[in-house]
N, C-alpha and C positions, 0 to 999 in steps of 0.2 A: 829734156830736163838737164838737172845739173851735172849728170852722171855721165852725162854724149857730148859735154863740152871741156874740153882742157886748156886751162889757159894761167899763166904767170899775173902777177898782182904787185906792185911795188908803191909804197903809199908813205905820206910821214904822218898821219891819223889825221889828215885834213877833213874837210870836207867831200872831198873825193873818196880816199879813203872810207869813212863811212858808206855812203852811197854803194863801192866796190862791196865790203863789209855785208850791205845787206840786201844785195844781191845773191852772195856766196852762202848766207845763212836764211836764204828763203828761195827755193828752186821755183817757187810758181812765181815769184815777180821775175826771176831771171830766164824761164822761159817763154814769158808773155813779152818781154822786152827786147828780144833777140829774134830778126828776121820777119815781126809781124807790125803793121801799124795799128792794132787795135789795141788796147789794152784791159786783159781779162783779170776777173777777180781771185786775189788772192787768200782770200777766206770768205766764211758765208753761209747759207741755208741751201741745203738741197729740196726741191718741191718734190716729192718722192709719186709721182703719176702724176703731176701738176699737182694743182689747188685740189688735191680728192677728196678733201672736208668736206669741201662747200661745192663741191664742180662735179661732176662726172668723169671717175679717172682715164688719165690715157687719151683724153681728148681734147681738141683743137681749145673751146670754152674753159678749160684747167691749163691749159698752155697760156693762155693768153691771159688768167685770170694772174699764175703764175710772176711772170711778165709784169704785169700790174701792180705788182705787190714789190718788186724789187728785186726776184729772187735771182742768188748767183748763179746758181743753178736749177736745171731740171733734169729729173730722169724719167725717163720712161723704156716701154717693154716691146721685143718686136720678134715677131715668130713670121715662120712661115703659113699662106695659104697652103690650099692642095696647089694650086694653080703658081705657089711659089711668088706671090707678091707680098709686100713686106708689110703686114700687118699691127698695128700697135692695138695690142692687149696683153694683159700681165694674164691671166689664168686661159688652160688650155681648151679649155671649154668656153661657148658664150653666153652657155645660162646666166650667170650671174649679173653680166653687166650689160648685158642687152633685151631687147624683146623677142629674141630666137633662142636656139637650141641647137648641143651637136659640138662637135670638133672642129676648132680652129684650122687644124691640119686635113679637114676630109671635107673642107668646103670652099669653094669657088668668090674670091675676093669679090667678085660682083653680088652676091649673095649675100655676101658678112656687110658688104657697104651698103646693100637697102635695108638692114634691118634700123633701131631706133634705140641706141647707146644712151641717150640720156634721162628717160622717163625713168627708168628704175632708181636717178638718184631726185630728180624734182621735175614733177609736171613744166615745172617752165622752162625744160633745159628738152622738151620733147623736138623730137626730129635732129635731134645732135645725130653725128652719123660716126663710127670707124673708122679713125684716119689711117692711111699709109704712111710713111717712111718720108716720103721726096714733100710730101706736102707739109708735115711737122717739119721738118729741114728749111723748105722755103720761108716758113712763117716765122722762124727764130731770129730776133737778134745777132749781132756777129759777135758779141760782148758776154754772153752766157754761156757758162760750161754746157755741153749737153753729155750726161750719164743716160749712153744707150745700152740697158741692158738686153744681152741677147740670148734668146727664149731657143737655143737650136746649136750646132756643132759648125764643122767646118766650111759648109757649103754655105750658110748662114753669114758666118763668120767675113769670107768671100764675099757675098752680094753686097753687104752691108757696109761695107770697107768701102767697093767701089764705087759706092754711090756716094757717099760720104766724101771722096776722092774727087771725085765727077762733080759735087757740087761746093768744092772749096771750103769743106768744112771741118779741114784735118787741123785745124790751130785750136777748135774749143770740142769738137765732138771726141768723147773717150768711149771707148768700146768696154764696156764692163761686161766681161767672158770669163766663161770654162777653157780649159787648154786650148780642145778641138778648137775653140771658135776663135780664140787667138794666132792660132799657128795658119788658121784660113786668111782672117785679114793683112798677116803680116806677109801672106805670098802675094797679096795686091802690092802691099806697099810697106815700106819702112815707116813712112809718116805719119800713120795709126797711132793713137795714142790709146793703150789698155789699161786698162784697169781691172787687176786681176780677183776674178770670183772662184777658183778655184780655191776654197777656203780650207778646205784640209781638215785641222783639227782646229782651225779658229786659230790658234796659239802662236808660238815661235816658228815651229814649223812652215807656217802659212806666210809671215814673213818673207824667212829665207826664201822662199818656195817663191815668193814677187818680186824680191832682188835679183834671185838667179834668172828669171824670166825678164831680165829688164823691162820689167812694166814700167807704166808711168804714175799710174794711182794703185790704192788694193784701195782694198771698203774692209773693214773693223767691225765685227760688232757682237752683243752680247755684255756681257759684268766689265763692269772695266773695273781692271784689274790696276796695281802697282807696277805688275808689266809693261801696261802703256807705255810709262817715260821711255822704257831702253826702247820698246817698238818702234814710238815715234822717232828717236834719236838714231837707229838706225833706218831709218827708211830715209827721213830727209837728208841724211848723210851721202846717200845715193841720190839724192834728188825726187822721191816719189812721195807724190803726193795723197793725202790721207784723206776718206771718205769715212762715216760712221752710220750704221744702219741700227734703232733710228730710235729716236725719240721726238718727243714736244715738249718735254720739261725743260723749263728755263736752269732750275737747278743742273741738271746734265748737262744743257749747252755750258755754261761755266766751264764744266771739269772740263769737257771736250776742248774748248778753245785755248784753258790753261795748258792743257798738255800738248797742243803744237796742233791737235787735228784741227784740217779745214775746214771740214763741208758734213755736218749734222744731215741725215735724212731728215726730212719733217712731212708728216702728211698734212700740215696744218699750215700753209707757210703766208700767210694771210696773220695769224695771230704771230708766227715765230717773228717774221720783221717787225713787228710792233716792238723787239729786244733788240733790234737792231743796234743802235745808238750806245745801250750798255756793254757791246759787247765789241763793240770800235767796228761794225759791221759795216760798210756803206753801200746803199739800194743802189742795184743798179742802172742808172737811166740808159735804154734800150740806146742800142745802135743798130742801124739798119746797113753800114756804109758797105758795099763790096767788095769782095777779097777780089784778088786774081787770079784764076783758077789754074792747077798745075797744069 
């Protein structure tokens, strides 16, 4: 981000000059355009478990629904098995969004993978299955943020890093962590891009608290308050970029995008792109092209 690059600027307000301008006044065009040849989006809707409206969240069918719809982004959840493979489901339990029972943590990924993730949201989405980690990774675009929130501390933190690393996915995947799991990915690698969940008291505090941590994103959310403007103004000062957690009110996305934040969560992101247009949003047409991996 803007904050890990220093560099002199001499301009007479050409053409050029503006270009330099607003680079220096927007950290995500100036770290998508530095060192990578893909070019990721600079503002946008976040699919918050994919398409979970209409899709079965956390699953392959909401990633790809996702995808379909334009979105800048997705996020989704990833915890440990017992057996320590990397699991994407948001709750620690699988009641809710499977045909089993029991703890994420105290059951054997072959186990969690035969059960049937999508009947509990529509009979037509029956036999959807659990995905892992390396297989949401493979299926993504190279043009889409990915918000991988992680469900676990250090050793999490670690795995999730390296695989991320190991598959060339350190220019769009951000790690949205608690400290522990920050301070794990960052002993894989510097080229981690976090996004700090260590939310504090929500407030200033939690700011500062993402500046000092040289993150790369924080995620926001709750009242938005008149504090926003300085938030925002000090965070992309450093160059970090702003997540907000979450609405589908078109009235809220306004306020959000007037006030400099990126990336709205939406659980709805099938109707949110439908605002796309009003809001100078542009759908992303997927890329598939290959990075080369470090």
């Amino acid at each position: 981000m803007i904050s890990k690059i220093s560099f002199k600027v001499a301009f007479d307000g050409g053409i050029l000059g503006l270009i330099i301008l607003a680079l220096i006044l927007n950290p995500l065009m100036l770290h998508n355009s530095l060192g990578q040849n893909i070019e990721m989006p600079i503002k946008g809707f976040c699919a918050h478990r994919g398409a979970m409206t209409s899709h079965p969240e956390n699953t392959i069918p909401a990633f790809e629904q996702s995808i379909a719809s334009g979105a800048q982004m997705i996020e989704f959840d990833v915890q440990f098995s017992k057996d320590s493979a990397l699991i994407i489901m948001h709750d620690g339990t699988l009641d809710r969004t499977t045909n089993g029972s029991g703890e994420v943590a105290l059951m054997d990924s072959r186990d969690i993978r035969s059960l049937d993730a999508g009947s509990s949201k529509d009979k037509a989405f029956s036999g959807t299955k659990v995905p892992v980690l390396r297989e949401v990774l493979e299926m993504m675009p190279a043009n889409i943020w990915l918000n991988v929130h992680l469900k676990g501390g250090y050793e999490l933190g670690k795995k999730v890093a390296a695989l991320i690393l190991e598959m060339g996915k350190t220019h769009q995947a951000v790690m949205a962590v608690m400290a522990d799991a920050a301070k794990g990915a960052r002993s894989v690698s510097d080229k981690i891009l976090i996004c700090n969940m260590e939310r504090q008291s929500g407030g200033l505090d939690y700011v500062e608290g993402t500046i000092a941590m040289n993150a790369n994103f924080i995620q926001l959310k709750g009242a938005i308050t008149p504090d926003f403007k300085s938030y925002t103004k000090s965070l992309h000062e450093k160059g970090i970029g702003i997540n907000y957690f979450g609405t589908d009110n078109p009235e809220v996305f306004k306020q959000l995008f007037d006030l400099g934040i990126e990336f709205p969560l939406v659980n709805d992101i099938v109707t949110a792109m439908q605002y796309a247009d009003e809001f100078g949003v542009k759908p992303v047409v997927p890329s598939y092209s290959a990075l080369k991996k470090p």
